[in-house]
BASE-263332 format. One record per residue (C-alpha): residue in three letters; y, x, z. Coordinates in steps of 0.05 Angstrom, whole numbers, padded with zeros to 5 digits, always signed. Example, Ala and Ser with C-alpha at 12.3 -4.5 7.8 and 13.67 -1.06 7.14 Angstrom:
residues 2
ALA-00090+00246+00156;SER-00021+00273+00143;
end
This chain:
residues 427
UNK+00000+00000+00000;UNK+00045+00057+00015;UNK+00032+00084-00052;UNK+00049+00015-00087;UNK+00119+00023-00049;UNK+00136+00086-00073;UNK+00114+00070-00142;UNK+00174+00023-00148;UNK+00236+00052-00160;UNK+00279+00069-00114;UNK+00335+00028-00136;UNK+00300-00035-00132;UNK+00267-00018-00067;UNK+00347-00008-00041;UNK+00364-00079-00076;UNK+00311-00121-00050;UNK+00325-00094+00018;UNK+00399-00120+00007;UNK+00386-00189-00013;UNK+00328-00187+00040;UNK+00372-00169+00092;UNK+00425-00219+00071;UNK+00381-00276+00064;UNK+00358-00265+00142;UNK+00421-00266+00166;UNK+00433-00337+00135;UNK+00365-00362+00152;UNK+00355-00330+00210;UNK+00422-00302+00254;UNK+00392-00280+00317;UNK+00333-00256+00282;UNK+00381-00213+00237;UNK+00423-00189+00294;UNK+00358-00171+00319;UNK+00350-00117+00262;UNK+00413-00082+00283;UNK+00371-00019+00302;UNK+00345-00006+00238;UNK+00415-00006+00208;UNK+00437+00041+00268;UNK+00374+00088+00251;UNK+00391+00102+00189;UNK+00464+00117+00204;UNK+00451+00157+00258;UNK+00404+00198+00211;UNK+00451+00206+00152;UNK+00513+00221+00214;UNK+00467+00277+00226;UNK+00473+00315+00163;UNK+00550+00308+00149;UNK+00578+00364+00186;UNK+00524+00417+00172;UNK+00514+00388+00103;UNK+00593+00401+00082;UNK+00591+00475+00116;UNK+00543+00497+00077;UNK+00547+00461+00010;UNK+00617+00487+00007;UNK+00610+00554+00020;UNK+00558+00550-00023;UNK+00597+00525-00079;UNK+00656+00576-00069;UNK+00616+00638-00070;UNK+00571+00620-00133;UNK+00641+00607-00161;UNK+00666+00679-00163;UNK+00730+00672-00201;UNK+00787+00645-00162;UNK+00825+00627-00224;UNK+00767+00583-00239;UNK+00765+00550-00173;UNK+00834+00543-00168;UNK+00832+00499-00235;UNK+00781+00450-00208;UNK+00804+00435-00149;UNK+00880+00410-00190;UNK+00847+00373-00228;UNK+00804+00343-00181;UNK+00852+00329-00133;UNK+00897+00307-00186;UNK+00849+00259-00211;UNK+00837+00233-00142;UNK+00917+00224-00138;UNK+00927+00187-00209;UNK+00871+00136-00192;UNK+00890+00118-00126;UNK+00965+00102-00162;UNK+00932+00053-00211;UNK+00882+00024-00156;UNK+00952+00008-00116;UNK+00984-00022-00183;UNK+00921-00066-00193;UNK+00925-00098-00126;UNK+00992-00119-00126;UNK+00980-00142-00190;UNK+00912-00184-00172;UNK+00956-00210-00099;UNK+01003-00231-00142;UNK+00972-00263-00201;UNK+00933-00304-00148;UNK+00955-00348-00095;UNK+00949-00315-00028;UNK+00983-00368+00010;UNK+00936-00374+00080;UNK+00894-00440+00082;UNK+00898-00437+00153;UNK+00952-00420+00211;UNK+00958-00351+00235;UNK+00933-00344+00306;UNK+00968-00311+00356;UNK+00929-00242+00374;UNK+00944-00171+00402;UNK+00940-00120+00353;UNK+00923-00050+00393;UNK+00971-00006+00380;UNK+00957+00049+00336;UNK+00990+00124+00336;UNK+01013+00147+00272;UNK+01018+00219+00275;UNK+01079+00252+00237;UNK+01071+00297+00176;UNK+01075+00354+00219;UNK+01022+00334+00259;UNK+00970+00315+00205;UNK+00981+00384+00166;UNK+00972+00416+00234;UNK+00918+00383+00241;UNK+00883+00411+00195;UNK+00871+00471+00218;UNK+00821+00484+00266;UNK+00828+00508+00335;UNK+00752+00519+00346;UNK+00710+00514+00289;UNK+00649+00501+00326;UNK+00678+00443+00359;UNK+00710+00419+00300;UNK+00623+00418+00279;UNK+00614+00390+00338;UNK+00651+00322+00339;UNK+00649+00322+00266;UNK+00723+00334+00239;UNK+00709+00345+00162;UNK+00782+00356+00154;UNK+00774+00409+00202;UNK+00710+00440+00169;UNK+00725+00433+00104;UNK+00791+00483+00121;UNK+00745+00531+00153;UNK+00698+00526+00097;UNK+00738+00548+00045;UNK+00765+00604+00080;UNK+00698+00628+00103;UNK+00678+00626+00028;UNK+00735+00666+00006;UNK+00732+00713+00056;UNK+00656+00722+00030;UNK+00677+00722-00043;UNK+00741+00783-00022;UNK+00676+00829+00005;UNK+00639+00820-00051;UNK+00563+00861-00037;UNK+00592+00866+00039;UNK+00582+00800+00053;UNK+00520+00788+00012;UNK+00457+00782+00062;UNK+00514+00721+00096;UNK+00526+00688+00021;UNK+00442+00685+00019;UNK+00454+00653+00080;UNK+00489+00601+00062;UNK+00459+00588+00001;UNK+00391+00587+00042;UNK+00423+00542+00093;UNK+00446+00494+00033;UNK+00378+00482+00001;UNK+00356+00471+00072;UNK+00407+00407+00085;UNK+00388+00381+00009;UNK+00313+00381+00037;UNK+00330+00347+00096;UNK+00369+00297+00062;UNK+00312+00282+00016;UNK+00270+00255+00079;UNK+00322+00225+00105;UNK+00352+00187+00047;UNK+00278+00158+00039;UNK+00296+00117+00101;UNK+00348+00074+00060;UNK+00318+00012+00046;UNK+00305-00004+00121;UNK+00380+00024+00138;UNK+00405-00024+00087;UNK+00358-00081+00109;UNK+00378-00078+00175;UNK+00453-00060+00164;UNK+00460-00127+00123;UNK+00418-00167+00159;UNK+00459-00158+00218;UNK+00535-00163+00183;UNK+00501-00231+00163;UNK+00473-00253+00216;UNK+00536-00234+00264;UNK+00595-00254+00218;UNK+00565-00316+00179;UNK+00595-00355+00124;UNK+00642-00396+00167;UNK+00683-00336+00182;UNK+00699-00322+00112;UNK+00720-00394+00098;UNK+00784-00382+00113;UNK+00804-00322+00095;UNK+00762-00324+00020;UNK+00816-00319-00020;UNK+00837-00261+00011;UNK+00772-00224+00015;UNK+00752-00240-00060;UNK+00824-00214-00073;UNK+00808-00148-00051;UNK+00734-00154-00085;UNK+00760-00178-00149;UNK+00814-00111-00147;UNK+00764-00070-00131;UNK+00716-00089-00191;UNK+00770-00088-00237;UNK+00788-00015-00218;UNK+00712+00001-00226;UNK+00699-00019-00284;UNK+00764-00008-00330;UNK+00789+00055-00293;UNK+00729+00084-00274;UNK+00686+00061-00338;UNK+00747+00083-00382;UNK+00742+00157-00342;UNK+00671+00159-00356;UNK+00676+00128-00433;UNK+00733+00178-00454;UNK+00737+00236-00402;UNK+00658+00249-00399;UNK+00643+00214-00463;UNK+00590+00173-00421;UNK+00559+00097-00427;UNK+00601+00063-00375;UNK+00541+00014-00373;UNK+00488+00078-00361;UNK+00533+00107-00317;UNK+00538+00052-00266;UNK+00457+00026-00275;UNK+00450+00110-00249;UNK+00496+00102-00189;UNK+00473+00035-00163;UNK+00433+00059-00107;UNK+00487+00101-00080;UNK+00532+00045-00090;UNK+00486+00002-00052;UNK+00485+00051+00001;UNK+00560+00050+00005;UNK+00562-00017+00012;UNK+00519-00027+00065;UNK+00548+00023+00107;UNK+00609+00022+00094;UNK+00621+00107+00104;UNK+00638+00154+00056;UNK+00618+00208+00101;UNK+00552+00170+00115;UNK+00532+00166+00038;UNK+00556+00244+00019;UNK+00483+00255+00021;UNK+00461+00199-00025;UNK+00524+00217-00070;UNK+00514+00294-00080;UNK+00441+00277-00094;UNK+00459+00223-00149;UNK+00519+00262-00179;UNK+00476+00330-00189;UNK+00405+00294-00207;UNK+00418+00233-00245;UNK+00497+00252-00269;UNK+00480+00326-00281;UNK+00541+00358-00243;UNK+00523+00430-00230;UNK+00513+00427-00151;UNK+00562+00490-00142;UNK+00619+00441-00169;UNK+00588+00386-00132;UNK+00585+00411-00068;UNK+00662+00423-00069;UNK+00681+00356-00101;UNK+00648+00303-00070;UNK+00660+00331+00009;UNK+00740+00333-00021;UNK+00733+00261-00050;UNK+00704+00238+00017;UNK+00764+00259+00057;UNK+00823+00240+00008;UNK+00798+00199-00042;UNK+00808+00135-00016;UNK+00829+00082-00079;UNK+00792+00020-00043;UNK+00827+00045+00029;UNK+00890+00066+00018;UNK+00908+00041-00055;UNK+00874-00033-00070;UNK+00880-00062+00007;UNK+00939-00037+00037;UNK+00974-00071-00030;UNK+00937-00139-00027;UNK+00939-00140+00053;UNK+01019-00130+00053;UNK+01022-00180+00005;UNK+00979-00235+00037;UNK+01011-00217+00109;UNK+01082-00235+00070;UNK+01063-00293+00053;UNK+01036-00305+00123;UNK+01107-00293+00151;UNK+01145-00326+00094;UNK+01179-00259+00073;UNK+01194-00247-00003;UNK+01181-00181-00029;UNK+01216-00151-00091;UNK+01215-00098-00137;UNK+01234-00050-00090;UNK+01178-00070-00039;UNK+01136-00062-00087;UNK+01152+00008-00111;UNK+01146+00026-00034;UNK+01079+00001-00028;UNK+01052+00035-00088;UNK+01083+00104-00062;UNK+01068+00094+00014;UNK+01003+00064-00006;UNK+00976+00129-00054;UNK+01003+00180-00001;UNK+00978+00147+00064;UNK+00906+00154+00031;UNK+00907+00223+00041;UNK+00963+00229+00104;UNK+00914+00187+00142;UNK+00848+00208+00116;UNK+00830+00242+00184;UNK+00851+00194+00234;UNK+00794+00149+00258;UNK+00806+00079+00234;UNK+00834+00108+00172;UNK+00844+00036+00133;UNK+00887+00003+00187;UNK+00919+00059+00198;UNK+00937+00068+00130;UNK+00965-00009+00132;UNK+01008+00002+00181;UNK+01047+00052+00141;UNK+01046+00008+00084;UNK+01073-00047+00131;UNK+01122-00015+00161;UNK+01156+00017+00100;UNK+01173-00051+00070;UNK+01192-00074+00141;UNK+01130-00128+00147;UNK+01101-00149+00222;UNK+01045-00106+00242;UNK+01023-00169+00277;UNK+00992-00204+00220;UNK+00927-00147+00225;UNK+00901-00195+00275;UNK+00897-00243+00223;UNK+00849-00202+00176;UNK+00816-00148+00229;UNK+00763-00196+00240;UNK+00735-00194+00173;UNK+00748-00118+00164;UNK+00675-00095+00163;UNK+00672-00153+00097;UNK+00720-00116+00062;UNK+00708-00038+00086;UNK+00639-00054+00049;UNK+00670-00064-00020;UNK+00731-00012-00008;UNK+00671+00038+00011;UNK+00637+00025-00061;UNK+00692+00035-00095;UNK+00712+00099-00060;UNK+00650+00132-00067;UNK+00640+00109-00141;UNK+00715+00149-00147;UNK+00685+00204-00124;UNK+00632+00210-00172;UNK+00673+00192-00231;UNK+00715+00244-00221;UNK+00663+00299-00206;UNK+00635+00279-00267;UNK+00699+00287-00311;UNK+00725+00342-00283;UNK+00642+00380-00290;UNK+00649+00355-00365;UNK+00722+00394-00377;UNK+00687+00455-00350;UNK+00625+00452-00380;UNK+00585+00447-00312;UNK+00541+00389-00330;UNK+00465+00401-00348;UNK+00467+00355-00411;UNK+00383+00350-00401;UNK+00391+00328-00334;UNK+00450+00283-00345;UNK+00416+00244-00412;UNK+00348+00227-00365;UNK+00395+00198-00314;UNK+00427+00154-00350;UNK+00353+00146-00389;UNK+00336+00116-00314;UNK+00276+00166-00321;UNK+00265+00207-00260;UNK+00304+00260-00237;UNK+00299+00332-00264;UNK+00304+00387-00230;UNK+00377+00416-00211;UNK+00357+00444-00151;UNK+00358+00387-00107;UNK+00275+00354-00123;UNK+00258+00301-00115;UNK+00214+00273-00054;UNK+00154+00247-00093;UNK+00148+00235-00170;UNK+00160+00160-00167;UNK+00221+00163-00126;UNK+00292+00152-00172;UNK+00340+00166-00111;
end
């Protein structure tokens, strides 16, 4: 029987534990709540991996990319990438809360919003750099180790033969975390079973009555952005089937979904963008960790726009032209001001808010159903983050064409240096 499982593939294995998991929590609530452990077992395993898994893939990267000139090139375009998306995702959602009615159906109810600290500019850039290292490991600051990371790797690169028996290392220590994340990543169809069936089960459909026009707002936005911006990147920057592309990335978009960390899915991603999408994993390894941290076009471009706009209508305050330049700018920088501050979304609507002078108040109004939309504003993310690896690989001829052409085939995954678990298994 266990062989039967494995012989399915992976991605249906991850979609029928989806609609399993949702189905229980509509059938079945306290049942489904019940599951809550499964969801929290896979999490817990995938937590597990982040921090040691970005140390080492990025040092890896760096050093098997000798040529800072080189380096220095991907990461502008990457990061410029990551910039010009989350500036359309932004334009898209005012345009979507504006297009469409976003007048509440119901009363706002009075509620205390917790008060949230918005560190200055000086403070995030400062933040940055790490104190400790090992601590920033420790409680799992990947702003923290990503800065360490690259200046580990370039100290390693400077030395040259010096530093070589550390480099193996690191490269050892990186094929290490891509075999751990194998087993563990063979855990996600319970993860996701449980995750849903417990969202289900705890929120219901009665919660989302009211607010439905708001959350398929922000769901509509978000699948416009992934599918014109994203399939347009892939159609004309990687000269890739949108249609191929996305039936390849479903599991990890499945796995974003359910979880509704970027973080928690790096594993799943950097496995999907290097065996099914081809990226070389030295490119890899530095893109997707980046992407993770400050790539946030569901988070800090698509929300922030359609929540400012729905709590204005809550409050009866017009916005204008002007408001709506603000929100576009405040909205595409606070994605990556904010990206290290726990809570990251709301915190990232509050500087939306209080640019264009709205009442922070009216996040009592849609907190509730947060974990609804972080689900969807997760996808998208993390589907950002492989478009853009993917793009970028393509401009500097760091894709394995062989690799990248049985991907999209749907035929299992060839070897880039990250194998698969078992022969039948398409993660």
């Amino acid at each position: 029987m266990l062989q039967a499982w494995f012989r399915i593939p992976f991605w249906q294995r991850v979609l029928g534990a989806f609609i399993l998991g949702g189905l229980l929590g509509v059938v079945a609530a306290d049942v489904a709540i019940a599951m809550q452990p499964l969801g929290q077992l896979f999490i817990r395993a995938i937590q597990m991996l982040v921090a040691p898994l970005i140390l080492f893939a990025i040092v890896s990267s760096i050093t098997s990319m000798q040529s800072h000139q080189r380096l220095g090139r991907l990461a502008s375009k990457t990061v410029g990438l990551f910039l010009l998306t989350a500036f359309i995702a932004s334009a898209i959602g005012l345009t979507v809360a504006t297009l469409l009615d976003l007048a509440p159906v119901v009363e706002l109810t009075a509620g205390e919003v917790r008060d949230r600290d918005i560190p200055p500019v000086s403070q995030v850039l400062l933040s940055v750099i790490p104190t400790n290292p090992f601590a920033a490991l420790v409680e799992g600051n990947v702003l923290q180790i990503i800065t360490f990371s690259v200046v580990l790797a370039l100290a390693l690169n400077a030395l040259q033969e010096k530093a070589a028996p550390v480099r193996d290392f690191f490269q050892s220590g990186a094929e290490v975390m891509y075999q751990i994340t194998r087993y563990v990543l063979e855990l996600t169809p319970i993860g996701v079973f449980g995750l849903m069936a417990w969202v289900v089960g705890t929120h219901g459909l009665d919660m989302l009555l009211p607010l439905a026009k708001f959350v398929g707002a922000i769901y509509l936005a978000c699948i416009i952005h992934i599918v014109f911006v994203y399939g347009s990147l892939v159609r004309f920057g990687a000269k890739v089937s949108p249609w191929r592309f996305f039936r390849a990335i479903l599991p990890t978009q499945i796995i974003a979904y359910s979880t509704s960390s970027s973080f928690g899915t790096l594993p799943s991603t950097l496995k999907t963008t290097t065996e099914k999408l081809g990226v070389k994993k030295e490119y890899a390894s530095f893109s997707l960790p980046l992407g993770a941290t400050i790539n946030m076009d569901g988070c800090g471009g698509i929300y922030p726009a359609i929540a400012a706009i729905f709590i204005a209508h809550l409050y009866g305050i017009p916005l204008g032209f002007t408001e709506y330049a603000i929100i576009m700018v405040t909205a595409t920088l606070a994605s990556i001001g904010t990206a290290g501050v726990p809570g990251s979304a709301m915190v990232m609507l509050t500087v939306t808010l209080s640019a264009v002078g709205l009442p922070l108040e009216g996040i009592a109004f849609i907190a509730a159903i947060d974990r609804i939309i972080d689900m969807m504003r997760t996808a998208t993310n993390v589907t950002g983050d492989m478009t853009v690896s993917l793009v970028v690989a393509k401009s500097e001829d760091m894709v394995d064409e062989s690799v990248l052409a049985a991907g999209l085939r749907g035929d299992d995954p060839v070897d880039s240096g990250m194998e698969p678990v078992s022969k039948t298994s398409n993660v």
